[in-house]
N, C-alpha and C positions, 0 to 999 in steps of 0.2 A: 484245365484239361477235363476234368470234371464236368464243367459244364459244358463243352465241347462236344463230349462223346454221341451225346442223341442227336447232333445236328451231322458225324461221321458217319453213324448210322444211316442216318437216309440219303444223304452224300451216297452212300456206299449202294446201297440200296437200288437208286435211281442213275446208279453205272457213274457218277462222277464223282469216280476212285481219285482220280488225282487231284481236280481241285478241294474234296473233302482232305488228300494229304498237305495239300499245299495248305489250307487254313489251318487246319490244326499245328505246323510247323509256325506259320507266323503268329497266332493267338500264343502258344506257346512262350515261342521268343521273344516277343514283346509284351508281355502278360505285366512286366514291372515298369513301362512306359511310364504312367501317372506319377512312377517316384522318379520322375524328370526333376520335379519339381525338390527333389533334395538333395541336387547340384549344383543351384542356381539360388544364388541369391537373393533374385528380383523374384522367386517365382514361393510364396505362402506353400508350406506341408499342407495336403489336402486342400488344395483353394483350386484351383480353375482346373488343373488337372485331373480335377476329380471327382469331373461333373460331369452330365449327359451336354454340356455345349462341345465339351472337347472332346466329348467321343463324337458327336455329329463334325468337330472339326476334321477329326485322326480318319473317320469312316470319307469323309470329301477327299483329303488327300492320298490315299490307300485308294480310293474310287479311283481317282484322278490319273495315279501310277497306274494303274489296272485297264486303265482306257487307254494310255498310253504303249504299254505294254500286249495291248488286243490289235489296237491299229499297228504296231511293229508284226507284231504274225499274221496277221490278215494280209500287210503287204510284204510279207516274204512265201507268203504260202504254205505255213506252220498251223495256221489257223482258219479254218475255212468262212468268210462272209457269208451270215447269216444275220437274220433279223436276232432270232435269240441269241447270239452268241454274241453279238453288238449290244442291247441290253443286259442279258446274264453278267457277263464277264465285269464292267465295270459295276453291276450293282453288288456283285459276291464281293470284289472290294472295298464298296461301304460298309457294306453287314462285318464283315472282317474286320474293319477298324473301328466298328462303332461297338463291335462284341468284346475286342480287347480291352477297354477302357471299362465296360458294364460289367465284366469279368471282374474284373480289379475291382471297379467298387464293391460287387458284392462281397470279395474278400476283406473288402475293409470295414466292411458296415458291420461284421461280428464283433469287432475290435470296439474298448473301453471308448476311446477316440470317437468313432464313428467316421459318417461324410456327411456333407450339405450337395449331395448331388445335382439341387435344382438351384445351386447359386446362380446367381447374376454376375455374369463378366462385366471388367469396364469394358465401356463407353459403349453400351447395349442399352437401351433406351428402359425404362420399368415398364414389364409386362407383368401381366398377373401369371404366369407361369413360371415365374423366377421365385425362390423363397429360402433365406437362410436356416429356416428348418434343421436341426441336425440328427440323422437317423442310427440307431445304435442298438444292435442285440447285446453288446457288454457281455460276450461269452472266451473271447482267449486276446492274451495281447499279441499283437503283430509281430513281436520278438519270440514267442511262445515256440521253442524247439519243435517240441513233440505235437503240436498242432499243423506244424507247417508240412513237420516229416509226415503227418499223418493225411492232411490234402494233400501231399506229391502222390503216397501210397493207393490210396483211393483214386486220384485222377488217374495214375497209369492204370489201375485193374479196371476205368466205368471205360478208357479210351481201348483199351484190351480186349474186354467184353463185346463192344461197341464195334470193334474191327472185326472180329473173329466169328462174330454171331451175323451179321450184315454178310461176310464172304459167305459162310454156312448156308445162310439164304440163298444168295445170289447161283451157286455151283450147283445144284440140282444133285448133291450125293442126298444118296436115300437114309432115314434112318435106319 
């Protein structure tokens, strides 16, 4: 949420209140996506989940729903055809999905653990953009109560700040 707030901001800002609420609900919601991978047998803690390929994956399918979901109101007449709102809509759903997984990793990159965000999935050919590298502030563990309490704490008050100051803006009351 945290990270979130300054992109509600100008959402808010630039009059698109609701899909700035719609992304903040689904980044939200889905903000623990990446620990898919610690229900799943077949799938490594921190391994492909946990990289910028699956968030370029999660942002194509989230696009994809989003293009889907634009052409259902386009032809019902809920959504008006426009050039921007044919491009806009479906790319706010990549940025969407591809924010929730960069979200997560930054949350995990504090952690003793770290991520290898630039790994290489199988059967992806070696690119020199790929690297098992592992990145690590080593500042709280991921179990860490009072750190977790403490990013909920902080994201509600930057997503708070973030909404309240943006409307402030937008309503023309005077000081």
């Amino acid at each position: 949420m945290m990270l979130f707030s300054p992109i509600l901001f100008i959402m808010v800002i630039l009059d698109y209140i609701l899909a700035g609420i719609v992304g903040l609900a689904l980044v939200t919601y889905f903000a623990s996506l990446p620990d898919m991978d610690l229900q799943y047998w077949f799938l490594k803690h921190r391994g492909f989940t946990h990289t910028y390929s699956f968030g370029i994956l999660v942002g194509s399918i989230i696009g994809s729903v989003s293009f889907f979901i634009m052409t259902m109101g386009i032809n019902s007449g809920v959504i008006e055809e426009t050039v921007f709102n044919i491009v806009s809509i479906p790319l706010w759903g990549f940025f969407l999905g591809l924010f929730m997984v960069l979200g997560h990793i930054s949350g995990d990159i504090i952690t003793p653990a770290g991520v290898r965000p630039f790994q290489k999935p199988k059967y992806i050919p070696n690119l020199p953009i790929f690297s098992d590298k592992r990145y690590t502030f080593d500042l709280v563990y991921a179990a860490n109560m009072w750190a977790n309490s403490g990013f909920l704490v902080i994201g509600v008050a930057s997503v708070s700040l973030a909404l309240f100051s943006s409307i402030y803006i937008i309503s023309d009351i005077p000081l």
